[in-house]
C-alpha positions as CSV (number, residue, x, y, z in Angstrom):
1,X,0.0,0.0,0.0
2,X,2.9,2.2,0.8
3,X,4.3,1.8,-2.4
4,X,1.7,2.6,-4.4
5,X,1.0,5.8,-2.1
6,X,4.7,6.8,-3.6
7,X,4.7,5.8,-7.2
8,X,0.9,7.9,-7.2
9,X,3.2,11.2,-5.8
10,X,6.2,9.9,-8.7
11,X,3.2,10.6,-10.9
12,X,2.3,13.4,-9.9
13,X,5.9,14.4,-9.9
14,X,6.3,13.6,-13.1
15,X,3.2,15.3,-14.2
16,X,4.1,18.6,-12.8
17,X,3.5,21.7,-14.2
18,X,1.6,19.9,-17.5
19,X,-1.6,22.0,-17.6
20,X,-1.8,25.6,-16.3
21,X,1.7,26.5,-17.6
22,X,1.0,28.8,-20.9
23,X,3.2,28.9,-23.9
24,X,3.8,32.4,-25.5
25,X,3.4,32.9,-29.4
26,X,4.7,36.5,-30.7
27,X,1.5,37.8,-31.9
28,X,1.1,39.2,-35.3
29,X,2.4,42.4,-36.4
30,X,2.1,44.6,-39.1
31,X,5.8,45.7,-40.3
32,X,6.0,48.3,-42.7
33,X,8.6,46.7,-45.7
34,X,10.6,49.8,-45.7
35,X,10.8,53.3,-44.6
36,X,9.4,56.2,-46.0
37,X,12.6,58.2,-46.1
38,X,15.0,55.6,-47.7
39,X,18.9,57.0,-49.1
40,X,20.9,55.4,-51.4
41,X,24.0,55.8,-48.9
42,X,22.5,54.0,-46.0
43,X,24.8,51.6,-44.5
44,X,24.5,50.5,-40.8
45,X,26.4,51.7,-37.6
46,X,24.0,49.8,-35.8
47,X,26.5,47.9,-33.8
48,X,29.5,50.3,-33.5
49,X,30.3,53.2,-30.6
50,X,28.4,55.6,-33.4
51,X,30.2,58.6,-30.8
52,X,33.5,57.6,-32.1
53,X,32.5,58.5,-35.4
54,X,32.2,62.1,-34.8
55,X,36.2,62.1,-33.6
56,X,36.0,64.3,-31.0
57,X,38.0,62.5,-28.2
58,X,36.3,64.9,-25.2
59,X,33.3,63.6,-26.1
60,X,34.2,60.0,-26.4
61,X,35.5,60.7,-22.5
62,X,32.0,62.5,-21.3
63,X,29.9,59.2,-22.6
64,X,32.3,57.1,-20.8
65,X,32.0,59.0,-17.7
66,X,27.9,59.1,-18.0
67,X,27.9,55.5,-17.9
68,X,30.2,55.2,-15.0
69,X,28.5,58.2,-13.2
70,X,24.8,58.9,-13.8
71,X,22.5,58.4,-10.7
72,X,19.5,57.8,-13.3
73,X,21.6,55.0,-14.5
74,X,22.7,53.7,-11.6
75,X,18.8,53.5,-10.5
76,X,17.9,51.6,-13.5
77,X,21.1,48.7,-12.1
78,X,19.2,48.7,-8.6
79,X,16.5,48.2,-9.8
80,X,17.4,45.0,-12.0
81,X,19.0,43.5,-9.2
82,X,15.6,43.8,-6.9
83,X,13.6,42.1,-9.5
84,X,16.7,39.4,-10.0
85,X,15.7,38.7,-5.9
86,X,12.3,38.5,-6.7
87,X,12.6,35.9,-9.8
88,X,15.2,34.3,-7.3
89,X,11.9,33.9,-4.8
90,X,9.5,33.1,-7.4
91,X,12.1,30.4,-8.2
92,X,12.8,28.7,-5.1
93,X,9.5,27.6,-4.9
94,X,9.7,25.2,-7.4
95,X,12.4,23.1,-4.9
96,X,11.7,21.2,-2.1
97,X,12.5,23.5,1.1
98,X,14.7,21.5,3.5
99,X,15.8,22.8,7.1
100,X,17.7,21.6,9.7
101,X,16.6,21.8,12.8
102,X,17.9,21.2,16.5
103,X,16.5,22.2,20.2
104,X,17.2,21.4,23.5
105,X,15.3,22.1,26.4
106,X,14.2,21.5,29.9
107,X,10.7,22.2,31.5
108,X,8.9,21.5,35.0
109,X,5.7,20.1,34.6
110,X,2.6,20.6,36.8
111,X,1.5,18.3,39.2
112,X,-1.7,18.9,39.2
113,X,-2.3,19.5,35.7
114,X,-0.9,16.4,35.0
115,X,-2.8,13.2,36.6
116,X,-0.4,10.3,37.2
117,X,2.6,12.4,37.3
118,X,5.4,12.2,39.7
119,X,7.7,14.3,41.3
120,X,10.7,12.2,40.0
121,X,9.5,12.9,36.9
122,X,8.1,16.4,37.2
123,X,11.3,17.7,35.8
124,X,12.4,16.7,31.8
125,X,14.7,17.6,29.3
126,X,14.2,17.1,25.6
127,X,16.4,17.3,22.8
128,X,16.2,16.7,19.1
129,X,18.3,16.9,16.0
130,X,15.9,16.9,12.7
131,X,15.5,17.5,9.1
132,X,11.9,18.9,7.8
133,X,11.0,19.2,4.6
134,X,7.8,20.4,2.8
135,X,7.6,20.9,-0.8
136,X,4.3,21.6,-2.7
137,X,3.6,19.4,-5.9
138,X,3.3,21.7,-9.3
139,X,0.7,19.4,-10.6
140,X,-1.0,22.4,-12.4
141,X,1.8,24.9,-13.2
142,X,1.2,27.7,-11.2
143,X,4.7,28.0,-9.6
144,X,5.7,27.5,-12.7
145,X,4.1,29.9,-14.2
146,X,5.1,32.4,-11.5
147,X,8.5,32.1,-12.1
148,X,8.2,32.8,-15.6
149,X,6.6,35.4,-14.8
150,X,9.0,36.5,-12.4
151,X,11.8,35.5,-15.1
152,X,10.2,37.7,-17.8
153,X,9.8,40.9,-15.3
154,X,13.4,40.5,-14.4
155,X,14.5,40.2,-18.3
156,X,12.1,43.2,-19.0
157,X,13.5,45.4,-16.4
158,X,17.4,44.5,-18.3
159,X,15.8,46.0,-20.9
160,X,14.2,49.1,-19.6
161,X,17.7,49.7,-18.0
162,X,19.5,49.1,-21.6
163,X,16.7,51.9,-22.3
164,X,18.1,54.6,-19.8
165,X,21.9,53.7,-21.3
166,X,20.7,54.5,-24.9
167,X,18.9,58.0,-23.6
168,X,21.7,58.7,-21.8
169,X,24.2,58.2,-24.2
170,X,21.6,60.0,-26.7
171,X,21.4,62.6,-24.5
172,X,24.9,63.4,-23.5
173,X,26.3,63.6,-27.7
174,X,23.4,65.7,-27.6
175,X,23.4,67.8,-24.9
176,X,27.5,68.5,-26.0
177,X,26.4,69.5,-29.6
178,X,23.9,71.7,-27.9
179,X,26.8,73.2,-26.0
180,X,29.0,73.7,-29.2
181,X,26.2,75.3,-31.1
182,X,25.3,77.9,-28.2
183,X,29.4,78.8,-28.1
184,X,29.5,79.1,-32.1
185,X,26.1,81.0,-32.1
186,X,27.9,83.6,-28.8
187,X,30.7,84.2,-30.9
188,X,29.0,84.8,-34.0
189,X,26.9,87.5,-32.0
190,X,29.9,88.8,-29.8
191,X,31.4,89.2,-33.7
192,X,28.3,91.0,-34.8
193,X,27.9,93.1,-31.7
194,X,31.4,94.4,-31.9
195,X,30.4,95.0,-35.4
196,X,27.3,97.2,-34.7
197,X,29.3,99.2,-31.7
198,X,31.5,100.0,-35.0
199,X,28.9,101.3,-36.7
200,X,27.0,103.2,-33.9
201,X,30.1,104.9,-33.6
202,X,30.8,105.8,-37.0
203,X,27.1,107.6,-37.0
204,X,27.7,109.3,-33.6
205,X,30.8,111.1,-35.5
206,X,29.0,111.9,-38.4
207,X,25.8,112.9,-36.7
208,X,28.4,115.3,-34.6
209,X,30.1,116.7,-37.9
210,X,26.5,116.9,-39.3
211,X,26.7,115.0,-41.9
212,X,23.6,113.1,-41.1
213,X,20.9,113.6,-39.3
214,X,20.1,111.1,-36.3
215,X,17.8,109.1,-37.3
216,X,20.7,106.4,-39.0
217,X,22.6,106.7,-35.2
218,X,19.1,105.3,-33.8
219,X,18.7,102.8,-35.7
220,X,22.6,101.6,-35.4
221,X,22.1,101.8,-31.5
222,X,18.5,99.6,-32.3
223,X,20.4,97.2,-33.6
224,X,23.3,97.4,-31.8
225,X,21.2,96.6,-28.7
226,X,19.3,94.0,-30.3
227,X,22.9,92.0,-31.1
228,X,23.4,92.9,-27.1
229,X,20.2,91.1,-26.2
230,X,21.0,87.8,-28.2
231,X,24.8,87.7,-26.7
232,X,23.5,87.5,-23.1
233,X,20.2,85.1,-24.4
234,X,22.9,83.0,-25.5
235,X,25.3,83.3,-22.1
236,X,22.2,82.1,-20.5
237,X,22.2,79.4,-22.8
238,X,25.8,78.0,-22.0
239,X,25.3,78.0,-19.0
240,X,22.2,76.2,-18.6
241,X,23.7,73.6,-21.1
242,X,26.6,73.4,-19.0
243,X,24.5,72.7,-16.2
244,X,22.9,70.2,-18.1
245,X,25.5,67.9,-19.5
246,X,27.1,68.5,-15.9
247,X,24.2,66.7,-14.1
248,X,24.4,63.9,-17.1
249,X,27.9,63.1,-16.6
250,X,27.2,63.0,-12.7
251,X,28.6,65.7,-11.8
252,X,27.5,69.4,-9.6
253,X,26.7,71.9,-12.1
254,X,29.6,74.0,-13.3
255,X,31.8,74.3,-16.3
256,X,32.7,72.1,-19.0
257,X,35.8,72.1,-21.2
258,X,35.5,72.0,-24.7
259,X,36.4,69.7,-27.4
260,X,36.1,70.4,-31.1
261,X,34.1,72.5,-32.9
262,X,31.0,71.3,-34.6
263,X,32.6,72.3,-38.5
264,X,35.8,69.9,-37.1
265,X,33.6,66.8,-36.3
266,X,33.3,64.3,-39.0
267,X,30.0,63.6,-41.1
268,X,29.6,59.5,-41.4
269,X,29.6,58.8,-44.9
270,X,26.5,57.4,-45.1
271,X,23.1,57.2,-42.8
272,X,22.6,54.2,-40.0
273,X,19.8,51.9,-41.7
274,X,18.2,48.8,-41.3
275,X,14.8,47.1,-42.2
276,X,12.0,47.4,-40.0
277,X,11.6,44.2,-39.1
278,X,14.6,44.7,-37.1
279,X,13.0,47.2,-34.7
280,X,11.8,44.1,-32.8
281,X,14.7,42.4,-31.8
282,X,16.7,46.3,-31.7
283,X,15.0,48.9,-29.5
284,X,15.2,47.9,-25.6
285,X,11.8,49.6,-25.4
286,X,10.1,47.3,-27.9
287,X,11.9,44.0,-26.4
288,X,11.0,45.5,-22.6
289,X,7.1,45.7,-24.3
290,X,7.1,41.9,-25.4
291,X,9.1,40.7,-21.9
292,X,5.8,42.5,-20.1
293,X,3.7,40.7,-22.1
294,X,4.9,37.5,-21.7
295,X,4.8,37.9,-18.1
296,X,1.1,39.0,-17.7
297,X,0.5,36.1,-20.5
298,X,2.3,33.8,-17.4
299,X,0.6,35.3,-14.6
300,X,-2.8,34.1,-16.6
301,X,-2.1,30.7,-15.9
302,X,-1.0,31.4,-12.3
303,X,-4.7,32.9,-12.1
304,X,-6.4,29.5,-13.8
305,X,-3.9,27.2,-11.7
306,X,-5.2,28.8,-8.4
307,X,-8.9,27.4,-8.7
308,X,-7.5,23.9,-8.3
309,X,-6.3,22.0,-5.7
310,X,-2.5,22.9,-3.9
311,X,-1.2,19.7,-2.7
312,X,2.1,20.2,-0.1
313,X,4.3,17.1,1.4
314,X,5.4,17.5,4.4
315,X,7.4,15.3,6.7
316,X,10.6,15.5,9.3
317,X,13.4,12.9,10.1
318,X,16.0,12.4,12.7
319,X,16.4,11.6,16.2
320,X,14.7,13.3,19.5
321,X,15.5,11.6,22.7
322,X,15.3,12.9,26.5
323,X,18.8,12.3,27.7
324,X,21.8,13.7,25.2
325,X,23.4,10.8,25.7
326,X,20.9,8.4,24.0
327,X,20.1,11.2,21.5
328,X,21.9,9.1,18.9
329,X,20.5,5.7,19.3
330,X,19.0,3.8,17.2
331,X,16.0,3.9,19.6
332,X,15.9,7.7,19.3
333,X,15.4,7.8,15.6
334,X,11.9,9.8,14.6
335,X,10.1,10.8,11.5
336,X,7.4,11.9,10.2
337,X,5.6,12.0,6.6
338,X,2.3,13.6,5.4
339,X,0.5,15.4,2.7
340,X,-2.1,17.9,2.6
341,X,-4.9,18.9,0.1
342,X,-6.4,22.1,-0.2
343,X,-9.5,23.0,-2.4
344,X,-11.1,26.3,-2.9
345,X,-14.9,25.7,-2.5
346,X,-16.5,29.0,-2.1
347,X,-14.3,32.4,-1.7
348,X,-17.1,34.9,-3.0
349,X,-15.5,34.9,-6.4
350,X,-12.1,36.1,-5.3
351,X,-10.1,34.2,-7.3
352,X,-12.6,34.6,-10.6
353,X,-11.3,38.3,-10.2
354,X,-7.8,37.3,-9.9
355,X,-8.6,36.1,-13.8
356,X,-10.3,38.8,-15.0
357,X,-7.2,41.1,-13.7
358,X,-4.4,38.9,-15.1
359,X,-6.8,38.1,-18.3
360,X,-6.8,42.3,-18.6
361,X,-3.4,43.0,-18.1
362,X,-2.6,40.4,-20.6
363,X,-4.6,42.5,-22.9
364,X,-3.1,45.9,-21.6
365,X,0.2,44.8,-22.3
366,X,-0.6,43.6,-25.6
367,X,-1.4,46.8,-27.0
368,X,1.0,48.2,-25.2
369,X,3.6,46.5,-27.6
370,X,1.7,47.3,-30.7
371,X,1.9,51.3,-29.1
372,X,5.6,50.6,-28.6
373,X,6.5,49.3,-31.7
374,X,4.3,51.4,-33.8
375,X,6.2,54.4,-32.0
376,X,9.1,52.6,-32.6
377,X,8.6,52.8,-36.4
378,X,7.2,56.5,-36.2
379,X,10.3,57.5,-34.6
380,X,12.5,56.1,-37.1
381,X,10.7,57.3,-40.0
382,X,11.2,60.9,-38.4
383,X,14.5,60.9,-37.2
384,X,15.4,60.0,-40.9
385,X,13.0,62.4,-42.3
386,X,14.7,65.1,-40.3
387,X,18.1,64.2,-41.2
388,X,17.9,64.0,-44.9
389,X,16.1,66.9,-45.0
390,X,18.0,69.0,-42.3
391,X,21.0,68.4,-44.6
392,X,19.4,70.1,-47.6
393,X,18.8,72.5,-45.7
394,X,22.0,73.1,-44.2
395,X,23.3,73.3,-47.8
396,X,20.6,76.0,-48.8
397,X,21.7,78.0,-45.3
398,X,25.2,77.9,-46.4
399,X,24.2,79.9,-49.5
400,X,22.2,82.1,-48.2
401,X,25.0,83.3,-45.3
402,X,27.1,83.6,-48.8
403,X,24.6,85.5,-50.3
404,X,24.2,88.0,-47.7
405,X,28.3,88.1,-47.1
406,X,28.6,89.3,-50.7
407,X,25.1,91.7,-49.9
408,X,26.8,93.6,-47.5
409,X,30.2,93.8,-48.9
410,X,28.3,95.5,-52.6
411,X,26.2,97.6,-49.4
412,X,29.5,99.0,-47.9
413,X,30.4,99.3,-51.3
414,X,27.8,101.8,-52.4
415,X,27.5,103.0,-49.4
416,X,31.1,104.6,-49.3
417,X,30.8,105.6,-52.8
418,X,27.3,107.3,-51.8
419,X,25.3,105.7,-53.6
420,X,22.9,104.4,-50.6
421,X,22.7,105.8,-47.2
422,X,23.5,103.6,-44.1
423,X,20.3,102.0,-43.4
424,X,20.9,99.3,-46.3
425,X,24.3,98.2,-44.2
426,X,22.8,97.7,-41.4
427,X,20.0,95.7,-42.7
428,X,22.5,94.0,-44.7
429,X,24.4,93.8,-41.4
430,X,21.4,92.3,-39.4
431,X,20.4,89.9,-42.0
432,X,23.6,88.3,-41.8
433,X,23.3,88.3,-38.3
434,X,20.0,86.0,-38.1
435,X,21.7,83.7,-41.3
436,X,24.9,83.0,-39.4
437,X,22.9,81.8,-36.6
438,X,20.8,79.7,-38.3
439,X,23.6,77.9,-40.2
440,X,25.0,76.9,-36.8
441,X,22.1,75.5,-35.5
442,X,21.4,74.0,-39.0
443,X,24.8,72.3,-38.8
444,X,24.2,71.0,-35.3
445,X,21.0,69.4,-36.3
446,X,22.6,67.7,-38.9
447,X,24.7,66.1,-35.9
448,X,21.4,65.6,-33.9
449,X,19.2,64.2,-36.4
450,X,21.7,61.7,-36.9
451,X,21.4,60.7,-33.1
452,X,18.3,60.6,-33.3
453,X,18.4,58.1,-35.9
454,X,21.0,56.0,-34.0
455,X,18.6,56.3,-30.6
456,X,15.1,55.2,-33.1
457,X,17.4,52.4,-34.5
458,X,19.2,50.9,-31.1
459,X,21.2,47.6,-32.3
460,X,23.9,46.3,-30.7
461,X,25.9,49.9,-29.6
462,X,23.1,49.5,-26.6
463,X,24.7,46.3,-25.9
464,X,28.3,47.7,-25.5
465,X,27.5,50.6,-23.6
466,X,25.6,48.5,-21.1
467,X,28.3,46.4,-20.7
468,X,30.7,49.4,-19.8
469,X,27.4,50.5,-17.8
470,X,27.5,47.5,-15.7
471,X,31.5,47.2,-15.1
472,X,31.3,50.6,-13.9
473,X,28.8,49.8,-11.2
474,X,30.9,46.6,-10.4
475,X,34.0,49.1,-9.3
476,X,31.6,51.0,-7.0
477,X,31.7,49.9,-3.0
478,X,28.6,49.2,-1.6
479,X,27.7,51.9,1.6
């Protein structure tokens, strides 16, 4: 009878896990076949330090230090570790859990709450030296199921901290362009300020030797002022940007030094590219999106598994005895083996809303990847939008500030010959002004489109700078 008491539990054993346990099928997506903005030049950078390619060695040295440095970044690590510990829990429960256990003790019993008792033996000692074990049979996969669960939150959360490490190295390239566009832009007005001070003084003497009347010294003062304003707009600027990239690379706010210019950084040959299929298995966000969903897919069968029985074993061996010297004896020798059933019969429909949760979240997380990968694509398509056509434009701005070069050198030119009064100069003056700065910004959003495709894209530069990510945390002491 005994035996077949254990080969039933073997079978059940064996059986573990069989029913409640779901399997996860990617669901269909719709993938566009290409991109809307496709170039002839597109190569792929997917998988290379795409920083590196810009040569400037400063910032090479700012990304590393972000990844070694940045408290965001360094919350994301914590964070994967706690949900590691909580897969780790999840996971223990699929193993029998064994303890030993020993005691020793000595009590006085009551003589006249015990009937029969003597005084000899009023007084006893008890010891014992045992193993338990209790372990609950998986017959319908719900620990199982758990820990998939548990294993699929843990993977996800890899990902969502492969997701800080792409902004952050996004945002750091980009935050130093920023900087090196705000310095070019300063100079460029400190130039024209120092140009219109020229000028407001070349009016004030002629106005004085009345020459002219005031009217052209006004409007030189207008616009030297107005060159003023945008010098200390663009101090502010600096600064803040300073700030900025100073709180990226984990640092207090203050200054930064300077690397090269943005006309001295190199233009990759050819734009970062790739198929769209590839977004999937790509962007951390998108692979973070799927992980969720396979864990609330998991916690469905956890929520089916827990209207059926939970059968535990239980039992204890070893040796109890009441003198320590006869603890060891054969005589002494104790155990103990059970199991236990338990069936929910009536809980007033509590676990019937544990289903219609998990069954929800499933579907919340579902189209929670089709958001994710449709924003996925989106992104992509604009980030190359904006770069092929930010590049026209940058060539149309460089004509234009040529333009308006040779515009006020043929105004000077006429001017000192007197064909035109003043006012055309400084028009000419101001219009070159507004051109120069927008060909600096135009040639640092040539650099920042193109980081915006590398962050749309992701691919295995994510991978890398994780990895430097996570060896940096590994040199840090715990507190």
């Amino acid at each position: 009878m005994m035996g077949r008491i254990f080969l039933f539990i073997l079978c059940l054993c064996l059986s573990s896990s069989c029913f409640f346990r779901p399997n996860y099928t990617r669901p269909r997506i719709d993938i566009p076949e290409k991109w809307r903005m496709s170039t002839p030049e597109a190569c792929c950078f997917a998988n290379v330090r795409w920083w590196e390619e810009l040569g400037d060695p400063l910032l090479n040295s700012y990304i590393l230090e972000a990844l070694e440095n940045n408290n965001d970044l360094k919350v994301a690590l914590a964070t994967v570790d706690q949900f590691y510990g909580q897969f780790r829990l999840y996971y223990a429960q699929l193993f029998p859990q064994i303890y030993g256990n020993g005691s020793a003790d000595r009590q006085e019993l009551s003589l006249q709450g015990n009937i029969g008792l003597t005084e000899k033996l009023r007084l006893m000692n008890n010891f014992a030296l045992l193993l338990s074990c209790a372990y609950e049979l998986d017959i319908w996969g719900r620990l199982y199921a758990a820990s998939d669960a548990a294993l699929a939150q843990y993977l996800a959360q890899i990902q969502a901290r492969r997701t800080v490490v792409l902004t952050l190295v996004s945002s750091v390239a980009a935050s130093y362009l920023m900087l090196r566009q705000y310095d070019e832009q300063l100079q460029v007005a400190q130039a024209t300020l120092k140009s219109f001070q020229q000028s407001l003084q070349l009016m004030t003497d002629r106005f004085l030797g009345g020459a002219i009347s005031e009217l052209p010294v006004e409007q030189a003062r207008s616009e030297m002022d107005s060159a003023g304003i945008q010098v200390k707009e663009l101090e502010i600027k600096v600064a803040q940007q300073e700030n900025l990239l100073s709180i990226l690379l984990g640092r207090n706010p203050g200054d930064i030094q300077r690397g090269k210019m943005l006309v001295q950084l190199h233009q990759p040959p050819c734009v970062p590219a790739g198929i769209p299929s590839s977004i999937l298995e790509q962007r951390p966000d998108v692979m973070e999106a799927e992980l969720n969903l396979i864990a609330a897919h998991s916690n469905v069968g956890v929520a089916k598994a827990n209207f059926f029985p939970v059968i535990s074993l239980t039992g204890f061996y070893g040796n109890e005895s009441f003198e320590l010297n006869k603890l060891f004896r054969g005589s002494a020798r104790a155990w103990q083996f059970g199991a236990t059933i338990a069936q929910p019969i009536f809980n007033g429909g509590f676990y019937v809303g544990q289903l219609e949760i998990a069954n929800a979240r499933e579907q919340e997380a579902l189209y929670s990847y089709f958001s994710t990968i449709q924003t996925a694509f989106k992104e992509v398509d604009d980030a190359l939008i904006a770069h092929t056509k930010t590049l026209e434009l940058l060539e149309i701005q460089k004509d234009q500030v040529k333009a308006l070069e040779k515009y006020l050198y043929l105004a000077q030119l006429e001017y000192d010959n007197g064909q035109v009064d003043y006012l055309n100069v400084l028009d000419a003056q101001r219009n070159l002004f507004s051109s120069q700065l927008n060909l600096v910004e135009s040639r640092s959003a040539a650099y920042l489109t193109l980081i915006d495709i590398y962050k749309a894209l992701g691919g295995g530069w994510v991978l890398e700078a994780d990895t430097i990510a996570i060896e940096g945390e590994d040199l840090i002491e715990p507190l």
